[in-house]
N, C-alpha and C positions, 0 to 999 in steps of 0.2 A: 472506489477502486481506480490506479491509474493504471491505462491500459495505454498501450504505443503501438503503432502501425508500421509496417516495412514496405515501402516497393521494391523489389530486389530487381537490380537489369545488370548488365554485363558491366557500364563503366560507372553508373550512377545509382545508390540505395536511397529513397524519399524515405522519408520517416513523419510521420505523425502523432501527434499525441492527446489524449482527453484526461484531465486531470477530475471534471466534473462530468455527468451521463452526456449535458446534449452540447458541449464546445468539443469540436475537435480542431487542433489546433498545429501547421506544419510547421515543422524545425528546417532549419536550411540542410540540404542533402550532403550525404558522404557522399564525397569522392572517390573511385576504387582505382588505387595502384597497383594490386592485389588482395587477395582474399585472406590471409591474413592479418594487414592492417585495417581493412575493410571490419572485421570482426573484429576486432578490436574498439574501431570505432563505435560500433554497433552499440556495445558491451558498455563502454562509458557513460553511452549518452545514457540507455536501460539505468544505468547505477546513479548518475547525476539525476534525473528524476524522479528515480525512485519507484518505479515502472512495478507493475502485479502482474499483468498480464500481457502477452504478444500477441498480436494479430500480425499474420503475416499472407500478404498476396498471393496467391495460387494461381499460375494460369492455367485454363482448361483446355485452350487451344493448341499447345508445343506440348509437346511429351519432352525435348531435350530441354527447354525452360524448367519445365516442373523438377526435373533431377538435378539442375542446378541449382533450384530454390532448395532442394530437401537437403546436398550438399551443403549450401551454407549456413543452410538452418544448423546441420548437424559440427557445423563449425562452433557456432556460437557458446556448444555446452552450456546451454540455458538452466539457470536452478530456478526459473518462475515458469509457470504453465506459458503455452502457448498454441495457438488453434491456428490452420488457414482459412485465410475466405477469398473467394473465390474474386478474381481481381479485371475480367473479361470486360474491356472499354475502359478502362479508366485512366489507362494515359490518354487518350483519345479523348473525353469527357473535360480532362483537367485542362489539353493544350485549348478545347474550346470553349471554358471559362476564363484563358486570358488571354485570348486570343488580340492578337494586337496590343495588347500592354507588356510583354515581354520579348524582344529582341534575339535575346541569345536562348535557345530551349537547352543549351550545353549546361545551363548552371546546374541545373537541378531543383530548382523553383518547380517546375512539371512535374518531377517526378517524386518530389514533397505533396502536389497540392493529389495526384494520385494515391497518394501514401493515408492524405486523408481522405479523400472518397471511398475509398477501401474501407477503413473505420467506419467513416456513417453509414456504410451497408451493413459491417455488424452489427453495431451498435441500433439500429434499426429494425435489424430480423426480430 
């Protein structure tokens, strides 16, 4: 089963993917100019892989984060399952895996290598 991962934040989505159980593996991050092309974005990469299933970030700590995750979720009109997992540390976790190897945190490189830590926490439960 191929299964892809979301970090959703206000101007940057990380995505991750595992195509086999134990690779997970980051794709370079959308950019958001808005939430429509954002979702749009989303929806491609999902169809160009050929994705089964979503895992998508949840933060426990914001309540206004979580409604804007469940907003975009409900953006995406997803026709494959998709579940949250809970997402608490893992920008944090991911800028201290590269830490001093990446310059600019604006690309989205962090909030990709997030996008897979999220993943290896499902994929792990």
């Amino acid at each position: 089963m191929k299964i892809a991962s979301l970090d959703i934040g206000l101007k940057r989505i990380g995505i991750a993917i595992s195509l086999h159980k134990e690779i997970v593996t980051p794709l370079p991050a959308i950019l958001r100019k808005n939430r429509n092309q954002a979702s749009n974005d989303v929806l491609k990469v999902l169809k160009e892989w050929e994705i089964d299933k979503l895992v998508i970030g949840f933060p426990s700590a914001s309540e206004d984060m979580q409604k804007r995750v469940k907003h975009f979720t409900s953006l995406l009109n997803l026709d494959i399952p998709y579940e949250f997992q809970e997402e608490n540390m893992s920008s944090i976790e991911a800028e201290e895996l590269i830490k001093g190897e990446i310059k600019y945190k604006r690309d989205g490189r962090v909030d990709s290598i997030a996008a897979k830590i999220i993943l290896e926490r499902y994929l792990n439960r």
